[in-house]
N, C-alpha and C positions, 0 to 999 in steps of 0.2 A: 367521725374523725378518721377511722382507718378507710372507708372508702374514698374521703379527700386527700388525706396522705397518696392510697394508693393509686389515684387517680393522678398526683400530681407527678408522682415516681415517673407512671407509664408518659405524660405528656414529657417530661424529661428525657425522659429515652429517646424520643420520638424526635424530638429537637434535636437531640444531639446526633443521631444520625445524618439528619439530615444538614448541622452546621457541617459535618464529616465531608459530605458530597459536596458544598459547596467549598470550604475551602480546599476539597481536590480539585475541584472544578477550577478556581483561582491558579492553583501547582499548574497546571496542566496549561492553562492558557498560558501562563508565563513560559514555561517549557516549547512550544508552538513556537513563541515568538522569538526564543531563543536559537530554536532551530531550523527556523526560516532564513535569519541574520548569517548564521553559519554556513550555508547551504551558499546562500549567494556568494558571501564572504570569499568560499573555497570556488567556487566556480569561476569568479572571475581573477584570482590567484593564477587557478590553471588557463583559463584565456590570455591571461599576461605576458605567463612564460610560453605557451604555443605559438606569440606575439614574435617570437627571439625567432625559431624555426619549426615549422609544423610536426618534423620528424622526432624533434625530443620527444613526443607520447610513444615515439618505438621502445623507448627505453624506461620511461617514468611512469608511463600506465602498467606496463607488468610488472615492476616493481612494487608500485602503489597497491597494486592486487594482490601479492603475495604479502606483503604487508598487512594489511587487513585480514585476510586470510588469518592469516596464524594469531593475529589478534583476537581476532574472533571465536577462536578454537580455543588457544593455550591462556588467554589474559584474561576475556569476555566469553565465556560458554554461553552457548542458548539466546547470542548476540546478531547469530546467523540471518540472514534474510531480509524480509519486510517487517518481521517480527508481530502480523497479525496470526498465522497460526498458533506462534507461542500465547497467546490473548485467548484462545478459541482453546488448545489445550488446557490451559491453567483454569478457564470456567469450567473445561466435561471434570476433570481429575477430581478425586476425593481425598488425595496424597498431598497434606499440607506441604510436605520437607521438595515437593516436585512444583508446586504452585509457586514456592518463595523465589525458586529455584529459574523458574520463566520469566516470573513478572517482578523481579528485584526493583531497588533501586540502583543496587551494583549493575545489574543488566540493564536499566537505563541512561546511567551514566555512559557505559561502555559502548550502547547504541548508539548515543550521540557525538561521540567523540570518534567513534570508528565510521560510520555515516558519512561525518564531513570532509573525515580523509579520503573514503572513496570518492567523491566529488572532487577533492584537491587534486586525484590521481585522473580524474576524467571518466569515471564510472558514469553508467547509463542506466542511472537509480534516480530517486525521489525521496523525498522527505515525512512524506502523508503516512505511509505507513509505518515506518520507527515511530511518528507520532503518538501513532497507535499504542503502540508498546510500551513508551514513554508515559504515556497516559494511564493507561492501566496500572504500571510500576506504582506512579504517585498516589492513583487511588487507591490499592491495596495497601500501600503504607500508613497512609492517612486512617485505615478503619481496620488496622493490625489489634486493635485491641478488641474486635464482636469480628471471630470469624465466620462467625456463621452469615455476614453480610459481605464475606469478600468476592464471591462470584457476582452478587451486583454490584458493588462499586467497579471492578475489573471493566464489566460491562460498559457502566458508565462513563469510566476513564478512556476505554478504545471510541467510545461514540463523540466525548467531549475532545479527541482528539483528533478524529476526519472534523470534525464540525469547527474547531481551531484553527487545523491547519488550512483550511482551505476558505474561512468564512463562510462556511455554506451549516448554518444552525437544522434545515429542516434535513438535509442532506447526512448529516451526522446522527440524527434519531433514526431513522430508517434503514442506512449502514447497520448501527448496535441492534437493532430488531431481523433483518435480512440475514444480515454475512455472521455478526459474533456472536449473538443471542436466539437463537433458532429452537431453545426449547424459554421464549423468554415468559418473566416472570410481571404480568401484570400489574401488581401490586407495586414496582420499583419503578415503573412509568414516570408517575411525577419526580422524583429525585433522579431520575436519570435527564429530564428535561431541565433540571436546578443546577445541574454540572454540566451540563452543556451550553446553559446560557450563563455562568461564572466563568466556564472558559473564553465564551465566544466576547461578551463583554471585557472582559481582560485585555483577550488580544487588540479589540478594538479600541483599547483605552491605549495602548501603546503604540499601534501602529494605524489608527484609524480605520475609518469602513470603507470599505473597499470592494468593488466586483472582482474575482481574481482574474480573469479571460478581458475584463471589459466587456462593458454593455456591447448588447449584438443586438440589431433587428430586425434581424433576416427570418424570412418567409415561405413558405412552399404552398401556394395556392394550389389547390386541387386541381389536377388535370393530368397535361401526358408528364410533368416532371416529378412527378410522384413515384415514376419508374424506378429512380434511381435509390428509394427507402426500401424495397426490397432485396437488390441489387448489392447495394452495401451494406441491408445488417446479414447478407448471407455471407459477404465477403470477409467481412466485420467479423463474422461468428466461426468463419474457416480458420482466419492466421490467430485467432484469439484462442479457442480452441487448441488448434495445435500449439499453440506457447506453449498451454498449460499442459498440455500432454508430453510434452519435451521437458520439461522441472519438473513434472512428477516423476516420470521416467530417471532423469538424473541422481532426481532426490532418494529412491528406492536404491540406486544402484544398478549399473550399466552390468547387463552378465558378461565372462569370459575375459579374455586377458585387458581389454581396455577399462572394465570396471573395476576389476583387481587393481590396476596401475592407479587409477584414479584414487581410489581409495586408500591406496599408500600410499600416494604422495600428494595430500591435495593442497599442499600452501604451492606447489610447480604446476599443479592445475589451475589452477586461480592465475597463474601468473601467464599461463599460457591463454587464457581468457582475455586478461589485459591485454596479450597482443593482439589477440583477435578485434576488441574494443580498437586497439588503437588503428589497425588496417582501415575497419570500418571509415573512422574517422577521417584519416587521409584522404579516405576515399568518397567523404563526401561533404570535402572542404572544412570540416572542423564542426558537422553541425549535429550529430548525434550525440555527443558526449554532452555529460552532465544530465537533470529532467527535462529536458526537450520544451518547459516552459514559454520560451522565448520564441521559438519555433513554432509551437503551436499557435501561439498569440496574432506571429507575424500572419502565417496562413490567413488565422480568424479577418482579419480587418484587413486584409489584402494590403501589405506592406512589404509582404514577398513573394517571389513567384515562384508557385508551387515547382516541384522537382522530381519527376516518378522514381528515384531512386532513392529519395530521403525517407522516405517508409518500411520499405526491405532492408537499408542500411539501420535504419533507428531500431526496427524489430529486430536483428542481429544484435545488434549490441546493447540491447534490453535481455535478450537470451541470453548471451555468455555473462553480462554481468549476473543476471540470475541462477545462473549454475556454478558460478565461481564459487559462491557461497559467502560474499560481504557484505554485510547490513546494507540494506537497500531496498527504496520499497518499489512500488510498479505501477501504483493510481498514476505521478504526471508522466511516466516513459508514455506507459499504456495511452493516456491520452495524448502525444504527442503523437504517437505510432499512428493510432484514427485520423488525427487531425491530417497528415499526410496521404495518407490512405483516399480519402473523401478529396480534398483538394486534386489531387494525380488523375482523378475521373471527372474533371472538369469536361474535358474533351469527349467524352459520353452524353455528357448530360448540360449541354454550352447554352440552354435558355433555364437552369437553375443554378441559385445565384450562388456563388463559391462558398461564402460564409454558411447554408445551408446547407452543402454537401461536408463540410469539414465538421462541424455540430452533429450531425450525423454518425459520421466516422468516426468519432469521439465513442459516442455511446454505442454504436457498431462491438468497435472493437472492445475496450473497456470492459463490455457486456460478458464479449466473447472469450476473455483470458479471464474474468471471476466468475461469469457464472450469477452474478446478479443483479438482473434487469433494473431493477427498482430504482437502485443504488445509483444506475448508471446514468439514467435519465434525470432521477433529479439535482443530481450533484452538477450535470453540464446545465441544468436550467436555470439553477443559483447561480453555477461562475458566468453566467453572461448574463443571467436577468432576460433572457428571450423566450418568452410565454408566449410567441405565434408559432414556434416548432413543437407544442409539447405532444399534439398527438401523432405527426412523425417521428417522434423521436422513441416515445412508446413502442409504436410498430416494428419500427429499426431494432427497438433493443427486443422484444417477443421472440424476434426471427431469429436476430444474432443467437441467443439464448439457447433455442431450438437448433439449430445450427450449430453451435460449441458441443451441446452437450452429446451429439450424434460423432463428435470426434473423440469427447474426453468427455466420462461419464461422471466423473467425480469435480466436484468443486475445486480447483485451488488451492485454498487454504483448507479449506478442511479436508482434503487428502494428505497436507501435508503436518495439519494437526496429529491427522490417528499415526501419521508414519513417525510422530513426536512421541505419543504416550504408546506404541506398539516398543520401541527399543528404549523406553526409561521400565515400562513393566517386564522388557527381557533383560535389561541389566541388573532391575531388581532382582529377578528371580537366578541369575546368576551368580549374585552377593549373597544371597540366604543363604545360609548354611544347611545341611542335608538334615534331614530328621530323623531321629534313630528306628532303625529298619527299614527305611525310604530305598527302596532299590536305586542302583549305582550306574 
């Protein structure tokens, strides 16, 4: 009798963790869906009124950034960014009161409400990564009561939320294994696959299946147009690279008197980012602002004609929104950035077929600002469902990779995790109180 008692305890547990994941998994897709609705919602708010005169973003985008800004500082702490390195610190840390402290539900609430006002403001952000964030908040709530499981639901939560946001299911397990889960835990495979398909089912029970890019099926036959997969994952891996080496750079602090200034006054920083965003914008007819979604799509299916300067405009104004400091994430800029990138070298490569070079550029660049290949290639192979590029697309992301990391040696996000728990452990140790005889 005590071994069937005991026996039946343990299958209890067992279940109930995993009812845990799946109803995060549920949170989580509904959250996705919610924050996709929003996203659009405020984009095309700000194309209505840009509708009246283009010049109002001189005024309303740096507002809107300073705005957010200070929200993000004084109302939403640790609300900053894409919010996947807050995901990637709150797994390494051991410091429960620093965990609750990244992955709230307060700081999800605040991601998303701050998010969609940078979008209303014209920001040159994305949705995918607060996702992220977003995700991980609700799974750690949901299995607040066995901490000793909150770094895998965390896990879970960021995976069930690339995989949400973007309907890309296999795309989302290989993100949480690559970018968040880097020292991961085998044993939480299966329920991290149960919260991913709770989310991904969710959202598709509200908003239907969907390709996000639209199907593509374009080709690159072996031969001399193959030139151009090397080409552009070096290119790919040069301005993706230096992103990341310019946000880390930002994110550490600039030395000497412009970093000082930055650093005390950063809601007029932000704001003066917004005008940078909004110049951008003028300057290339209104089509960098918001995630570049639309833009990139147009490329994909050839519905618009590419533009060599919508690339360097959209990279600019993915950069200064990323240095502002407003919740925002960088998966669809980044991919909007490639998609222009690949299209502008049509004129190189005029017997490979555009949709091919932009696919490319996609995971080129993408590659090149995180840092990880895997991630890059299969996430563009889900939003378009085109399995005749996958092993250009491989190549492309190898090189870009090799390439980034020869600019910026550190990851992305996980340079800007350790630069997260490096000043929560110095402000710790400047709260401590001195120990008696502790020299002074």
């Amino acid at each position: 009798m005590r071994r069937l008692r005991g026996a039946t305890l343990d299958a209890f547990g067992l279940w109930r963790h995993r009812l845990l994941f799946l109803v995060g998994g549920i949170g989580v897709g509904l959250a996705a869906v919610l924050m996709a609705g929003l996203a659009d919602a405020a984009q095309g708010v700000f194309r209505r009124v840009l509708g009246l005169s283009p010049l109002v973003a001189l005024g309303l985008t740096p507002f809107g950034f300073a705005l957010c800004a200070w929200l993000a500082r004084a109302v939403f702490p640790n609300a900053q960014g894409s919010g996947i390195p807050q995901v990637i610190a709150a797994r390494q840390t051991g410091h429960l009161a620093l965990r609750r402290a990244l992955v709230s539900l307060r700081v999800a609430a605040g991601k998303i409400v701050v998010m969609s006002l940078g979008l209303l403001f014209g920001a040159s952000t994305g949705r995918e990564g607060p996702t992220v964030q977003v995700g991980a908040a609700i799974m750690a709530a949901a299995g607040h009561l066995t901490p000793e499981r909150v770094p895998g639901l965390i896990l879970a939560g960021g995976a069930a939320g690339v995989a949400a946001a973007f309907n890309t299911p296999l795309a989302g397990i290989v993100f949480g294994i690559e970018e968040l889960g880097r020292a991961y835990e085998a044993r939480t495979g299966g329920l991290i696959v149960a919260a991913i398909v709770a989310a991904g089912l969710t959202a598709m029970a509200l908003t239907g299946n969907y390709t996000y890019f639209g199907t593509s099926s374009a080709a690159l036959p072996f031969g001399p147009g193959w030139i151009a997969v090397p080409v552009i994952g070096a290119l790919g891996g040069l301005a993706g690279g230096g992103f990341a080496r310019i946000v880390i750079l930002f994110a550490r602090g600039l030395p000497g008197r412009l970093g000082a200034a930055i650093a005390a006054r950063p809601v007029a920083f932000a704001a003066a980012c917004g005008l940078g965003v909004a110049l951008c914008g003028l300057a290339s007819g209104g089509t960098v602002y918001g995630t570049g979604y639309e833009e990139a799509r147009a490329l994909l299916h050839g519905t618009a004609e590419p533009h060599p300067d919508f690339a360097p405009l959209k990279f600019v104004a993915t950069l200064l929104s990323a240095i502002s400091g407003i919740p925002g994430g960088l998966f669809a800029p980044s991919l909007s950035v490639g998609a222009g990138l690949g299209a502008a070298l049509h004129g190189w490569f005029s017997g490979v077929p555009v949709a091919a070079l932009v696919l490319i550029g996609m995971v080129a660049y993408l590659t090149g600002a995180l840092q990880a290949p895997i991630t890059a290639f299969v996430i563009v192979t889900e939003m378009t469902q085109d399995h005749a590029l996958m092993i250009p697309l491989m190549v492309a992301a190898l090189i870009a990779d090799a390439v980034s990391k020869a600019v910026c040696r550190e990851g992305l996000y996980h340079a800007l995790a350790h630069l997260l728990l490096e000043r929560a452990g110095a402000e710790a140790r400047a709260a401590a109180p001195a120990r008696p005889g502790a020299p002074s």
